[in-house]
C-alpha positions as CSV (number, residue, x, y, z in Angstrom):
1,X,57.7,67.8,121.2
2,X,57.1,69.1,124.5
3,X,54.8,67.0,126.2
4,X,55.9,63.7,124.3
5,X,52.6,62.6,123.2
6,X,51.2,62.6,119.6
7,X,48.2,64.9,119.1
8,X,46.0,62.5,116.7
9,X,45.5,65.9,114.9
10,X,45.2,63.7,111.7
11,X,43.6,61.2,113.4
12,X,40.3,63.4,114.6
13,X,40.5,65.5,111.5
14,X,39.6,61.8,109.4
15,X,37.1,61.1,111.8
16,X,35.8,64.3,111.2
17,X,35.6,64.7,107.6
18,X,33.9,61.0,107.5
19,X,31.7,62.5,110.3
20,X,30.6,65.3,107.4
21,X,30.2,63.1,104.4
22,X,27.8,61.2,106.9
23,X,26.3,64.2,107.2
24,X,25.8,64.7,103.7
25,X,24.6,61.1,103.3
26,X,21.5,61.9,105.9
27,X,20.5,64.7,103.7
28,X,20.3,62.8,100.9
29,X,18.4,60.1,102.5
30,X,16.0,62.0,104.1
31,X,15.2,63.9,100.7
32,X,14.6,60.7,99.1
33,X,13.2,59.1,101.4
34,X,10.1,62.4,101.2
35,X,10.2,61.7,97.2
36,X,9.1,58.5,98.4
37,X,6.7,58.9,101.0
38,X,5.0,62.4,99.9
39,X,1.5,62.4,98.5
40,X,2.8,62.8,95.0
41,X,5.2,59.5,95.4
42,X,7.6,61.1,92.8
43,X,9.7,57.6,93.7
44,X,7.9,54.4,94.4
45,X,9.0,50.8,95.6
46,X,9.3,48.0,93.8
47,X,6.7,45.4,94.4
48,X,7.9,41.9,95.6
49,X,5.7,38.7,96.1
50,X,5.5,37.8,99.3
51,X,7.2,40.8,101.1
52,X,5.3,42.4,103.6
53,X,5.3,46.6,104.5
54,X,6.4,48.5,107.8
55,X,2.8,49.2,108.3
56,X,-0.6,47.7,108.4
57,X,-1.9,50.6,106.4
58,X,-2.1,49.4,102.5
59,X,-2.2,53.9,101.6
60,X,1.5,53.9,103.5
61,X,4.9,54.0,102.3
62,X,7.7,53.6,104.9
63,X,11.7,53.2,103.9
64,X,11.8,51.6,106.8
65,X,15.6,50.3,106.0
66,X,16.5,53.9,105.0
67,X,14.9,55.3,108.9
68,X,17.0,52.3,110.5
69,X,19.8,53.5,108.9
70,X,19.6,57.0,109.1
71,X,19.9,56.5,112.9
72,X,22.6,53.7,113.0
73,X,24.4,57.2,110.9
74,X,23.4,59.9,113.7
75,X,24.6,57.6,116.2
76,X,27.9,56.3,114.4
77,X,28.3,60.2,114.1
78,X,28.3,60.9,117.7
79,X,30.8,58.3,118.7
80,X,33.3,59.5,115.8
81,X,33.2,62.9,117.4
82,X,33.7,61.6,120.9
83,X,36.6,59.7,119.8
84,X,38.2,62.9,118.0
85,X,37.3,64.6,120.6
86,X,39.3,62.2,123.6
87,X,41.9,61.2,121.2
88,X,43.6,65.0,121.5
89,X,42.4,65.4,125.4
90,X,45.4,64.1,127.6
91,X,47.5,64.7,130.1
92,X,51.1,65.7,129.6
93,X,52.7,62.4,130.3
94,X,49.5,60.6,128.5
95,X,47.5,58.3,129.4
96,X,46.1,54.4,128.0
97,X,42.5,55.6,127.7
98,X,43.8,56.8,124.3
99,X,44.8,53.1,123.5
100,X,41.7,51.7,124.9
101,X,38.7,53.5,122.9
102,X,41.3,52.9,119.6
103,X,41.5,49.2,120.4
104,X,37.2,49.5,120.0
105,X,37.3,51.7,116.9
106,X,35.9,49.3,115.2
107,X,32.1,49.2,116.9
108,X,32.2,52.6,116.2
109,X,32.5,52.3,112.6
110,X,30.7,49.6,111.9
111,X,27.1,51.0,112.3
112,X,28.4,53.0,109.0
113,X,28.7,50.1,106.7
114,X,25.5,48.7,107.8
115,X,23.5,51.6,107.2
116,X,25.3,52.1,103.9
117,X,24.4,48.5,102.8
118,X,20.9,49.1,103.9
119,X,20.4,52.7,102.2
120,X,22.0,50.9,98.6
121,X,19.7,47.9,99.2
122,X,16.4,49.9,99.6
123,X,17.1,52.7,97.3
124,X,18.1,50.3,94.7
125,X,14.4,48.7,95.4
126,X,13.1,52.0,94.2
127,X,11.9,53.4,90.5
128,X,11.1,56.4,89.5
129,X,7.4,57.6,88.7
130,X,7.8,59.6,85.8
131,X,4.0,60.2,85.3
132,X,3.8,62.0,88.7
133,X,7.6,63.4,87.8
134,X,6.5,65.2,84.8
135,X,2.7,66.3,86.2
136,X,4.1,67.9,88.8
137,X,6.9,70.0,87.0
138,X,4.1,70.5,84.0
139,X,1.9,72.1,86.8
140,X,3.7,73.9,88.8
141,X,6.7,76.8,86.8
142,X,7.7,78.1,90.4
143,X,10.7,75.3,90.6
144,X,12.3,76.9,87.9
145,X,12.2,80.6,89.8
146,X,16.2,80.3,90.7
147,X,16.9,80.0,87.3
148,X,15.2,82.5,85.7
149,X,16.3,85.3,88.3
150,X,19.9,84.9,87.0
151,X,19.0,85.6,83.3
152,X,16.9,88.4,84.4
153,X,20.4,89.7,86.5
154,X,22.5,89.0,83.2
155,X,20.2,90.8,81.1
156,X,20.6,94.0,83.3
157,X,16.9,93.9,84.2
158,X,16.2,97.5,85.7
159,X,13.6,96.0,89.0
160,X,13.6,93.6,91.3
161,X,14.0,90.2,89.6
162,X,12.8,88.4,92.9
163,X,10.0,90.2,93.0
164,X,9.1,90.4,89.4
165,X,9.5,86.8,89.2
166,X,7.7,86.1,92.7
167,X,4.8,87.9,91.2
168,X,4.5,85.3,88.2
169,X,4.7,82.0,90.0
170,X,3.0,83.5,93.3
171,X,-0.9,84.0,93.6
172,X,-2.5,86.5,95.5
173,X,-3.2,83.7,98.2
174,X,-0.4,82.7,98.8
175,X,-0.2,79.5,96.4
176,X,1.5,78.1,93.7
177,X,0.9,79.7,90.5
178,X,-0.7,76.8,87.5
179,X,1.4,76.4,84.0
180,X,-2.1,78.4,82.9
181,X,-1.8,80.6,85.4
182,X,1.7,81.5,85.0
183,X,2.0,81.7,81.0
184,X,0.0,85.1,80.6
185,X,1.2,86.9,82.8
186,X,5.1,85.7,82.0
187,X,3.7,86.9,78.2
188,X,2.5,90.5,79.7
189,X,6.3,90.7,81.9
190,X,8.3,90.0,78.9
191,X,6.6,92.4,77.1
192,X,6.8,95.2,79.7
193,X,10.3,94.5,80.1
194,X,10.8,94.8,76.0
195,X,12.9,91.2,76.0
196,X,13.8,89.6,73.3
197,X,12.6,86.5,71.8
198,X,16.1,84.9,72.3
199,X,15.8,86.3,76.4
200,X,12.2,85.0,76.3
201,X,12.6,81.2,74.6
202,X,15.8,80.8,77.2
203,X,13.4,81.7,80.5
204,X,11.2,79.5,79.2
205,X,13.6,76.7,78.4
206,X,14.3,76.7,82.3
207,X,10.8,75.3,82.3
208,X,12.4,72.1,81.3
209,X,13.8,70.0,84.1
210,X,16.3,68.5,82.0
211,X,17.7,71.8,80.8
212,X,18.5,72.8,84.7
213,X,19.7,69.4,86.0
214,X,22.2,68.8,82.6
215,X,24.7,71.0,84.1
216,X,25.3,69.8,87.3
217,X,24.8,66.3,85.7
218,X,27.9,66.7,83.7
219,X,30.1,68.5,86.2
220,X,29.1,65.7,88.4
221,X,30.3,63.1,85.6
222,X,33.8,65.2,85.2
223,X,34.4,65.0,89.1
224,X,34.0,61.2,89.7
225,X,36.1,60.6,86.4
226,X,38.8,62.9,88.4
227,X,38.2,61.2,91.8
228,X,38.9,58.1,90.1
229,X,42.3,59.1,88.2
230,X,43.4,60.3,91.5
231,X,42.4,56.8,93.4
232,X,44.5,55.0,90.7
233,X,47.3,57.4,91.3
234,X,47.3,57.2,94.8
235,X,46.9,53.0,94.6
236,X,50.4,53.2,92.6
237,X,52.1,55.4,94.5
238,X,51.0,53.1,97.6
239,X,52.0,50.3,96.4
240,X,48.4,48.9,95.7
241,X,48.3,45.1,96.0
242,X,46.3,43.6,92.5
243,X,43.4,41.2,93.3
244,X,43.0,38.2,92.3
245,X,40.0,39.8,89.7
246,X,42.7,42.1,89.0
247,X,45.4,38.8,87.6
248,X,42.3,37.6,86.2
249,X,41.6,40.4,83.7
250,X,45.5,40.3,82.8
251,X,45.5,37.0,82.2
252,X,42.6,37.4,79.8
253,X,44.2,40.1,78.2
254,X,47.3,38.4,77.0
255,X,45.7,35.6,76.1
């Protein structure tokens, strides 16, 4: 109102937030891409006739589509922030420079898509190894550490529950403690502590990766169901326009 200019508040607070859910999207490649690559290859690629790898090393996996695209992201990033970022610096009266890096928005964006469709293509070229999955979580108790503090914490357990469980998955050198490693002296804790066999059967169901990702799984399941009831809402209220799939499936449906 005073200077005559629109801020583009809204404007770098879009670019923003799709700034952050790029963000977001790194992490989750660069995990995946590890589950991939590690040692243990808890994810591996599909084999396809004829198609030949990143590297000349046969013992190598590379997501080489997924590091292409996690850059085209880091840089799409950068150029969304410097657009916010000169979209609200101005003079009083204005200026065109506004105008001008609008008018290219597009090249700025566009790196996104790509490295999306790149990311879908090369994840979607991936299985999981359940073999190496379920070894791993068979040998190794400490991933479900987290977990089992909490019902310690609910049960009112008088000491330290990080330590106590610390001590269980934790060896004296420093490693990892085995399933046999672990199991008698998680027999000699719950005895000490004077748990229950109701306490004891629930720490050990945390054991079970299925039991600790189920809850998250759902809640994730109940949010996209909600995210999609409010996309439908939102295409009615602005006057979405029906595809041509869209009259299609009517069609069908009367007839």
């Amino acid at each position: 109102m005073a200077n005559q200019c629109v801020p583009y508040t809204r404007e770098a607070q879009h670019l923003r937030t799709v700034r952050t859910l790029n963000e977001q999207i790194l992490k989750l490649a660069g995990d995946f891409r590890f589950l991939v690559s590690c040692p243990g290859q808890f994810f591996v690629k599909k084999l396809v006739a004829g198609r030949k790898g990143s590297s000349s090393n046969p013992g190598k996996t590379n997501m080489w589509m997924t590091e292409g695209a996690m850059k085209l992201l880091r840089k799409a990033n950068v150029l969304l922030e410097f657009v916010a970022r000169e979209l609200q610096d101005y003079t009083c009266e204005g200026d065109m420079g506004r105008s001008v890096i609008l008018r290219d928005i597009g090249s700025d964006v566009a790196p996104i898509f790509i490295a999306l469709d790149r990311m879908k293509r090369e994840m979607n070229g991936c299985v999981p190894n359940p073999a190496n999955i379920h070894a791993f979580i068979e040998k190794y108790p400490a991933l479900s550490m987290t977990a089992m503090q909490y019902v310690l914490k609910r049960e009112r357990y008088r000491g330290d529950a990080y330590r106590a469980i610390q001590g269980m998955v934790i060896n004296p050198d420093g490693s990892y403690a085995t399933r046999s490693q672990f199991m008698p002296r998680f027999r000699t804790f719950t005895k000490k502590a004077g748990f229950s066999a109701r306490v004891e059967r629930e720490l050990l169901s945390h054991m079970d990766p299925v039991n600790l990702v189920r809850p998250i799984h759902e809640e994730a399941l109940r949010e996209m169901t909600r995210l999609r009831g409010r996309i439908q809402r939102l295409r009615r209220i602005q006057g979405y326009t029906p595809s041509l799939r869209d009259y299609h499936i009517r069609t069908a449906k009367k007839q």
